[in-house]
C-alpha positions in Angstrom: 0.0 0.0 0.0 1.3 3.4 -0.9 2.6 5.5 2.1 0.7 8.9 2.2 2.8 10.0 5.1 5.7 10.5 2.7 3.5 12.9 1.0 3.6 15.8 3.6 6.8 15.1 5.0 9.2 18.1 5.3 10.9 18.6 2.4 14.2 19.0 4.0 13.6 15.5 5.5 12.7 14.3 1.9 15.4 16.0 0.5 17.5 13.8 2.4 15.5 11.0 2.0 15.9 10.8 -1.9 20.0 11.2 -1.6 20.3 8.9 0.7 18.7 6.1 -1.5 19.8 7.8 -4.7 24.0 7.2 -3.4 22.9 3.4 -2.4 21.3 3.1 -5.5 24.4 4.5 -7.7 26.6 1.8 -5.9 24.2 -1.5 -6.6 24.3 0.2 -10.1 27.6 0.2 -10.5 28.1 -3.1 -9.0 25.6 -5.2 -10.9 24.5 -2.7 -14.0 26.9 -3.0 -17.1 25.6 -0.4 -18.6 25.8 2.0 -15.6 29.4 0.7 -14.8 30.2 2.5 -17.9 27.5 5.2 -18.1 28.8 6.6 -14.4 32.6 5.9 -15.2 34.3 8.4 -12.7 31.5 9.1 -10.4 31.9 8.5 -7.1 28.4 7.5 -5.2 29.6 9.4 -1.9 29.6 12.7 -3.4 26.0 12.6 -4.8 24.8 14.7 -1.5 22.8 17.5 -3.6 20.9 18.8 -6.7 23.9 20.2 -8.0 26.4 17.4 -7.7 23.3 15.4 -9.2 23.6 17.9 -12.4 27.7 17.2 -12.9 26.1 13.9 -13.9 25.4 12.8 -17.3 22.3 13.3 -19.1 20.6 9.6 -20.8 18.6 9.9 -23.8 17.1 7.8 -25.5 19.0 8.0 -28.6 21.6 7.1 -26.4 19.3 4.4 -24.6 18.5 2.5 -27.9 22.1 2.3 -28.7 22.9 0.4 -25.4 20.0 -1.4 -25.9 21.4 -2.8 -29.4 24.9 -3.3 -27.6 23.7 -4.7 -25.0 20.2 -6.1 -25.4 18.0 -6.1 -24.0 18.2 -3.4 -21.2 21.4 -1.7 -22.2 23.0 -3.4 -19.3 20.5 -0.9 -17.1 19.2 -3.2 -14.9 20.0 -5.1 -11.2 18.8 -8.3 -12.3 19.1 -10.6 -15.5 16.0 -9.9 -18.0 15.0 -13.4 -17.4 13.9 -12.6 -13.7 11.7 -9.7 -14.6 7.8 -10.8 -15.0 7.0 -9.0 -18.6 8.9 -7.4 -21.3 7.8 -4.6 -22.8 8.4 -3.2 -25.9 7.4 0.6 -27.3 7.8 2.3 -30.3 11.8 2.9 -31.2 12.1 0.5 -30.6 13.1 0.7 -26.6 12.6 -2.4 -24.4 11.5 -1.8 -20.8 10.9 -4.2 -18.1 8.0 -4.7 -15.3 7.8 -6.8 -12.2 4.3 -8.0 -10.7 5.7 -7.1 -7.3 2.4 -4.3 -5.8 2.5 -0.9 -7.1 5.8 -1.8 -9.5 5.6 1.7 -11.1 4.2 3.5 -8.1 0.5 4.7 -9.6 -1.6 4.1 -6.5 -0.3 7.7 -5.4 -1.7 9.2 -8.2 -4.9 6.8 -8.4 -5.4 7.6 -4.9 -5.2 11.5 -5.1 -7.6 11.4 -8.2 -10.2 9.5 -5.4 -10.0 6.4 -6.2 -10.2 3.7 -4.0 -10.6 0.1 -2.7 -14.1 -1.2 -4.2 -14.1 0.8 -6.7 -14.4 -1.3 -10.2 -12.3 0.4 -12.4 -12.1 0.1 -16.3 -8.7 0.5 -17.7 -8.8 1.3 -21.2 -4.6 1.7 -21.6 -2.7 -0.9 -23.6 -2.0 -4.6 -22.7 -0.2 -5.6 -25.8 3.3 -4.9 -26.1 3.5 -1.8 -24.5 3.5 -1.7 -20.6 0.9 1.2 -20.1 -2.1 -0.7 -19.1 -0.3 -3.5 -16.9 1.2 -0.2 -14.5 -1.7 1.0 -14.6 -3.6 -2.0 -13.5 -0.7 -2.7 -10.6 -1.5 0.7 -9.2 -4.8 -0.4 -9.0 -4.5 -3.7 -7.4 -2.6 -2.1 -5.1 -5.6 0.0 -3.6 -7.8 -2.8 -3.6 -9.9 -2.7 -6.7 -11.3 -4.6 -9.3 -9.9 -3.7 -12.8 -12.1 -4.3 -16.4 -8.6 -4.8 -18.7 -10.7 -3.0 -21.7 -7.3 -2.3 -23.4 -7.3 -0.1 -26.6 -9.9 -0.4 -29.9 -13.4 -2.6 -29.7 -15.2 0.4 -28.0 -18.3 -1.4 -28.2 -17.6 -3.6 -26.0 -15.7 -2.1 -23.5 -18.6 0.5 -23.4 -20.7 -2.7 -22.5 -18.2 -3.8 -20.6 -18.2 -1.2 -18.2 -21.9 -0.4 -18.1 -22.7 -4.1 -17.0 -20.1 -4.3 -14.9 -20.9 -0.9 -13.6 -17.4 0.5 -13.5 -16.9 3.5 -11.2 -14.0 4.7 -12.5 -12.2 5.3 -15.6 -8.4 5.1 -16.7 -7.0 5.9 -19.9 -6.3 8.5 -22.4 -8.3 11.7 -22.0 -10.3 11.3 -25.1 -11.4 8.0 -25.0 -13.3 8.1 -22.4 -15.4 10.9 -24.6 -15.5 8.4 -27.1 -16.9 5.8 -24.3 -19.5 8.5 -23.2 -21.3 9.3 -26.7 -21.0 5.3 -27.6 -22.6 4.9 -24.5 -25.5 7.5 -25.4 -25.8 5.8 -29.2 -26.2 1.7 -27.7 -28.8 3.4 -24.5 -26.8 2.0 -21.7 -25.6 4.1 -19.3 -21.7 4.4 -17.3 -21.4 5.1 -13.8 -18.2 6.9 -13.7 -17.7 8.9 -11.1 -13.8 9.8 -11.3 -11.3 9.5 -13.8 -7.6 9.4 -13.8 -6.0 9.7 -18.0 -2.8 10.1 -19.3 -1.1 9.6 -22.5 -2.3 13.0 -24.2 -3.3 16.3 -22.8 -6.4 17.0 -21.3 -7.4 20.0 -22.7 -9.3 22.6 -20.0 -12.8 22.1 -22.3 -12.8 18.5 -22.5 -12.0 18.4 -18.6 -15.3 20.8 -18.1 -17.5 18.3 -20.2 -16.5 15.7 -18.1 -17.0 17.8 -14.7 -21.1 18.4 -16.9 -21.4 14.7 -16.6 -20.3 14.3 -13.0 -17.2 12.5 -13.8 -14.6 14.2 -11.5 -11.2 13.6 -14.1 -7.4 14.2 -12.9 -4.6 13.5 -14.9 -1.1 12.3 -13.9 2.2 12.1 -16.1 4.3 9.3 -16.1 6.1 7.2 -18.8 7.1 3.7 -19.8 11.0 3.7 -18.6 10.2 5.4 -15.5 6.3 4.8 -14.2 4.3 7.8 -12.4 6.5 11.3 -12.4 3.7 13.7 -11.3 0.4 14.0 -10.3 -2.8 16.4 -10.4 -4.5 16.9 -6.8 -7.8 17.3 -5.8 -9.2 20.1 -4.0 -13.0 21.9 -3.1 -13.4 23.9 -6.2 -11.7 21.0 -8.8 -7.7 20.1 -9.4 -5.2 22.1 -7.3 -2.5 24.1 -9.7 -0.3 21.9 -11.3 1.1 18.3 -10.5 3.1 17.0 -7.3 6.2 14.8 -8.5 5.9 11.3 -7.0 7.9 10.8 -4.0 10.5 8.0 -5.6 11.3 10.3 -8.0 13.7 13.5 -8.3 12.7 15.9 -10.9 15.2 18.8 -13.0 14.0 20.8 -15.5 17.1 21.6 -17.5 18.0 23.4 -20.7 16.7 21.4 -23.8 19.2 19.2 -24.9 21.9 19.8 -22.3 21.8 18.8 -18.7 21.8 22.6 -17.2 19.0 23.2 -15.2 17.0 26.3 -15.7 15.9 28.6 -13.2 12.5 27.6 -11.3 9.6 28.8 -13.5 11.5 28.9 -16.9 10.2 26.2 -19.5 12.6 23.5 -20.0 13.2 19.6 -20.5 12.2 17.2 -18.0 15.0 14.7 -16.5 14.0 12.2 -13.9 15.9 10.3 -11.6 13.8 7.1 -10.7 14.2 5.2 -7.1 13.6 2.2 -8.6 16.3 -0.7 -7.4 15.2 -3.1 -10.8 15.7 -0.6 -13.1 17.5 2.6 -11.8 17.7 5.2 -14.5 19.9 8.7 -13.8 19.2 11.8 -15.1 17.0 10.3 -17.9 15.7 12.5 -20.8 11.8 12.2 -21.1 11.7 14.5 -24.2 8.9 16.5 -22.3 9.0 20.0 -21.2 7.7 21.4 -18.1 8.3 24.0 -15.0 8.6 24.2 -12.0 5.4 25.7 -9.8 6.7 27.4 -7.1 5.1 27.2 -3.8 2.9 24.1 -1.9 0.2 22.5 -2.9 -2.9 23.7 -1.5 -3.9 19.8 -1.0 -1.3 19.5 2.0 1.5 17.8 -0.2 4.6 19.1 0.1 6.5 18.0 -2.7 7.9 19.7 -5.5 5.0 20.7 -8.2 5.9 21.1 -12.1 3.1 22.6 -14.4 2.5 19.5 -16.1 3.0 19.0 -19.5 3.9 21.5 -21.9 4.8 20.1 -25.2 7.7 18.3 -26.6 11.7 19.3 -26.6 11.7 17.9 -30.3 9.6 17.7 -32.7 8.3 14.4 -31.7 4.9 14.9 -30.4 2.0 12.6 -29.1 -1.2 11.6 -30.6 -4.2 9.7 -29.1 -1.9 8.4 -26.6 0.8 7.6 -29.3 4.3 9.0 -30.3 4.4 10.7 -33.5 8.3 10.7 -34.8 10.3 12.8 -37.0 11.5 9.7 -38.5 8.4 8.2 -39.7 7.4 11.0 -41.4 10.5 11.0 -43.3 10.0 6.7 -43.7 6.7 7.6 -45.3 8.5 10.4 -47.9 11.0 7.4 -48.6 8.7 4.9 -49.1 6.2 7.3 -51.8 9.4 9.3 -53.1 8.0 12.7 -52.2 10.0 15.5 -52.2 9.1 16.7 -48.8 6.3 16.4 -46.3 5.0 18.3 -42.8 2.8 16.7 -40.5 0.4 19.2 -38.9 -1.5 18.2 -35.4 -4.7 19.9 -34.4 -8.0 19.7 -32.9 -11.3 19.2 -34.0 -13.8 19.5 -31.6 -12.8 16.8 -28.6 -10.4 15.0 -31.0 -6.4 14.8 -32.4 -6.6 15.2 -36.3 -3.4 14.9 -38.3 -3.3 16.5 -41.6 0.2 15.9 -44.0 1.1 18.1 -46.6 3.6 17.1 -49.1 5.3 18.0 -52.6 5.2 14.5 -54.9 3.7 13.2 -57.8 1.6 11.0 -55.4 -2.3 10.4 -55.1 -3.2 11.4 -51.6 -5.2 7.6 -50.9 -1.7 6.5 -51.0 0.0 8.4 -48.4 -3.1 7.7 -46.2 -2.7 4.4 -46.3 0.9 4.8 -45.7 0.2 7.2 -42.4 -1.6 4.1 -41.0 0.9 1.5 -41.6 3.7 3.6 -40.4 1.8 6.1 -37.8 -0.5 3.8 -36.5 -3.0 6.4 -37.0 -5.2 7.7 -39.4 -4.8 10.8 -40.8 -5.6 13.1 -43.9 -3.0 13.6 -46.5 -3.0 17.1 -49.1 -0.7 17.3 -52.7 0.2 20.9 -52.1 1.5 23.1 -55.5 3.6 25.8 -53.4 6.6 24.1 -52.5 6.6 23.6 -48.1 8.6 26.0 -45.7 12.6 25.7 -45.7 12.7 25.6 -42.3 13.8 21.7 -41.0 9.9 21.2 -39.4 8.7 18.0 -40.1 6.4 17.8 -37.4 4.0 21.1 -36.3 1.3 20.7 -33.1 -0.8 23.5 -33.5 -3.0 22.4 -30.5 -3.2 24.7 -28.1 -2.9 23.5 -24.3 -3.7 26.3 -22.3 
């Protein structure tokens, strides 16, 4: 069971807290990590006492990451224990290859599960990905770990998850912020009815009027922000009038927002690059590279949590960008311009109504059916494709979200 104490602990004692595992946990990684052996060459665990002796160390990215993985597959030589002992293994687009343990609460969601009001009884219908991809099995763990029952919906069939969860009379939901609209109108359209009363997504943003529709149909929805390598980073709160400001950083995690592309950090309230530092003994990543931007929110939490808040999530450090819960890569657009022999193409993201829409323009001799097809065998996604006559901007974007997240 997840340890609220930890949550409104004084930060000094926390502070403490994290360095004193993070120095134990440098030396087990040295000792038994192959990767991290050569990744920390030099360092010396003892003199990890702060946040700035934590940002002499170096960044790991995920180009980097693949390339250990290749080297040394199929963690990079990243984890404590051979791949054999852990209980799945994952794989998401990259491809990176991640591991999971069915141990309680493995990627530490409960918190965030808990803060968004959920709790033991509650039946909850987790619409996140089993296959391949480890989203809806940490999901699920955190879950378990408060006690409830869990629908495994998964991703596609809506149909019947929507049945699914109205028979089973789910309470709460879990997934990406738009399919849970996508539950609610298939809900209307088959005359059933859903009885969820909170909702904790990820994967995507959650835009501020697709939140208040949900708030219309009494569904009280939070989000948290987490990733495959590392599990939960940050969570929204709950407080009288709706979610508190910004999101409270899990407290097995340390958080730097740093200068895109370099390990500097920036100072507190400046937009920059997410690196995390995970507590996690399995799979102990250092100063990894999420890709995200964020800041930090000064102040406390108004819930009574006293951890560090960061403003949640504010876009990408590339150009590599997310889309109904899916990454979006620079180098599958440029696959799909192989593949056709275009010239050139951009991929625009936008919004129409509660939905991602992805719209490529392109210069080729090319019928536009055909670089549909090819967004859905390479994107995974379906998207709209337009021959333009004006030749595209000369400006290295591949990749444009237009969405607007404030």
């Amino acid at each position: 069971m997840t340890d609220a104490s930890l949550e409104i602990r004084d930060p000094g004692t926390r502070e403490q807290s994290l360095f004193d595992r993070l120095r134990g946990q440098i030396v087990e990684a040295k000792a038994k990590a192959p990767g991290f052996k050569a990744h920390l060459a030099g360092v010396n665990a003892a003199d990890i006492s702060d946040r700035a002796a934590l940002a002499a160390l170096p960044v790991l990215r995920k180009s980097a990451l693949i390339e250990m993985q290749h080297a040394n597959p199929p963690f990079g030589g990243l984890t404590t224990r051979p791949f054999a002992e852990f209980t799945w293994l994952f794989q998401s687009p990259g491809p990176i290859y991640e591991p999971g343990m069915d141990t309680p609460d493995w990627w530490r969601f409960a918190r965030a599960m808990r803060a968004a009001g959920i709790a033991a009884g509650d039946v909850v219908h987790n619409s996140f990905a089993y296959h391949l991809t480890p989203a809806g099995h940490m999901l699920e763990s955190g879950a378990r770990a408060l006690g409830c029952s869990v629908i495994p919906g998964g991703v596609g069939n809506t149909e019947a998850q929507t049945l699914a969860a109205s028979d089973l009379r789910a309470t709460a939901y879990i997934g990406t912020p738009d399919f849970l609209n996508v539950m609610l109108d298939k809900a209307k359209e088959l005359g059933k009815e859903l009885a969820f009363k909170t909702a904790l997504v990820s994967g995507g943003p959650l835009f501020p009027s697709l939140r208040a529709s949900y708030t219309d149909r009494g569904i009280v929805c939070l989000q948290c922000y987490g990733t495959a390598d590392l599990g939960l980073i940050a969570y929204e709160t709950l407080g009288e009038d709706g979610p508190n400001p910004g999101m409270v950083v899990d407290e097995a995690v340390i958080v730097e927002i740093v200068r895109p592309g370099t390990g500097d950090l920036v100072p507190d309230g400046e937009v920059g690059e997410v690196l995390v530092t995970v507590l996690n003994p399995d799979y102990p990543l250092i100063r990894f590279a999420t890709g995200d931007m964020s800041a930090v929110l000064s102040g406390q939490s108004p819930c009574g949590r006293t951890n560090m808040r960061i403003k949640g999530w504010m876009g990408r450090a590339d150009q590599t960008t997310k889309v109904k819960g899916m990454f979006v890569r620079p180098e599958q657009i440029a696959e799909i311009t192989e593949r056709l022999g275009l010239a050139k193409a951009r991929l625009t993201v936008d919004r129409e109504g509660e939905a991602d829409v992805m719209h490529l323009a392109y210069e080729g001799d090319v019928a536009p059916e055909a670089v549909e097809t090819a967004m859905q065998e390479v994107l995974k996604l379906r998207g709209k494709a337009r021959r333009t006559d004006d030749f595209l901007p000369n400006d290295g974007k591949v990749i444009d979200d237009i969405r607007q997240f404030d």
